[in-house]
N, C-alpha and C positions, 0 to 999 in steps of 0.2 A: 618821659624819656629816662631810661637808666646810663649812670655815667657809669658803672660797672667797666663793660667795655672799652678797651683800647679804642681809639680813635682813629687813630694813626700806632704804624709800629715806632717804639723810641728810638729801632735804630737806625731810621731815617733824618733824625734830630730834625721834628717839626717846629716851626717859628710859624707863629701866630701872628697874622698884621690886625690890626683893626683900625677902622674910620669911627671916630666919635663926631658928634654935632649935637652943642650944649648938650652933652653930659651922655644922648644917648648914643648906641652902638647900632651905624647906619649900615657897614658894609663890613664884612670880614673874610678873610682867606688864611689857607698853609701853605707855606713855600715847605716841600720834602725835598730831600739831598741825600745823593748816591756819587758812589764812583760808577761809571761806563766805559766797556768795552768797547769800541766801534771800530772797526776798518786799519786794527791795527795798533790803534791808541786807546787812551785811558783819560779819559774824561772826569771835572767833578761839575755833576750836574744838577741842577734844581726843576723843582717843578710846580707848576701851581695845582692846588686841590683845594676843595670845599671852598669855592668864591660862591658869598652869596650877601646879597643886598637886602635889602628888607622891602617887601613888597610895598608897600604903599609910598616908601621914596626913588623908587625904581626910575631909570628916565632924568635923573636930574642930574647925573655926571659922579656920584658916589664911586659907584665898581669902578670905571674908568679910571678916577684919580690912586684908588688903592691897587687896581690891578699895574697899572703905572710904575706907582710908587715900588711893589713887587717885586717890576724889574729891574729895576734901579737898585734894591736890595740884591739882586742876584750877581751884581757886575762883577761882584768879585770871583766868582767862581768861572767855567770854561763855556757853560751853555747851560740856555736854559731848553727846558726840552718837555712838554705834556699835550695830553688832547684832549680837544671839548668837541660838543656836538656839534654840527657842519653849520647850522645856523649860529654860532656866536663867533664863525671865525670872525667876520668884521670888526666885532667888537674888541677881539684878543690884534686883530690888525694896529686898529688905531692905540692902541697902547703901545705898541712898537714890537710885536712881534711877525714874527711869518710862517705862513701855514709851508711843510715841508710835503710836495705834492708826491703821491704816491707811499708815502710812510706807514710802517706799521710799527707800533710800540707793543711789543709783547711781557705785560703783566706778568702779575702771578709769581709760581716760580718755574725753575729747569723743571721740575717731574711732575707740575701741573698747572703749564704757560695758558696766560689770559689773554688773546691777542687782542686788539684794537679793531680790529677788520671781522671780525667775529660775525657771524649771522645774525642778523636784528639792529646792529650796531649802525650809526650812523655818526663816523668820529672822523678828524682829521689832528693831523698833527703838527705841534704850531713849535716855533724853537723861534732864541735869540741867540747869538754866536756872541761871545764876549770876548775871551784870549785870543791872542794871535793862532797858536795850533788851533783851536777851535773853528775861526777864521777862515784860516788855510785848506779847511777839510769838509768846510761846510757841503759842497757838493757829495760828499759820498753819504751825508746823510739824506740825501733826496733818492725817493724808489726805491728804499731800504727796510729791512724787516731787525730790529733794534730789539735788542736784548736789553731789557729795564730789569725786570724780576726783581720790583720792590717789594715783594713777598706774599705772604696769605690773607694779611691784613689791608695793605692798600693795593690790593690787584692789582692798578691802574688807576695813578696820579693823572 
């Protein structure tokens, strides 16, 4: 693997979590961070990207405790807001989030959008409401088609 490459764009100001257990690194994630447009407002929102657990400890409650811990990271800001594949909504459940039914997160950017809903694709889209406007407005993000455009590098947190 070359670390050459960006990982993440910097000016999403990626935060690294990691789960260590004696010394080694069991599970790790990025929380990314944007301002958002939506329905009128201006949201500051987060998002989780590259969670991933280490295969042979998989099943014993690692991702959960970090993706957990995540959200709880993110309270400060107005929402959290990203999509995984249809089979780990459950799992983004029991951490304390909720799948927003009907949503589409459109990557990418303006003059060359990555939508969520894309052919092949099999995403849904998961949010936690933090601020009160957040809150307040939560329903206009359900059955919505959302403007993210975290750019060329993270198409789609």
């Amino acid at each position: 693997m070359s670390f050459d490459a960006l990982v993440h764009d910097p000016a999403l100001d990626p935060l690294s979590m990691l789960l260590v257990d004696d010394g080694t690194v069991v599970a790790a994630l990025d929380i990314l961070h944007k301002t958002v447009d939506h329905a009128g407002n201006t949201f500051r929102v987060g998002g989780l990207s590259t969670v991933v657990t280490r295969k042979e400890l998989r099943g014993h409650g690692y991702g959960l405790r970090l993706v957990t811990a995540a959200r709880a990271a993110m309270a400060e800001l107005d929402l959290a807001l990203f999509t995984c594949d249809r089979p780990l909504q459950p799992f983004y459940e029991r951490a304390g989030f909720r799948v927003l039914p009907g949503t589409t997160l459109i990557g990418g950017t303006p003059d060359d959008p990555f939508p969520s809903d894309q052919p092949g694709f099999d995403k849904v889209t998961m949010a936690a409401f933090f601020s009160e406007s957040a809150r307040q407005t939560a329903g206009t993000f359900e059955h919505s088609r959302i403007a993210l455009h975290p750019g060329p590098i993270d198409k789609l947190w």
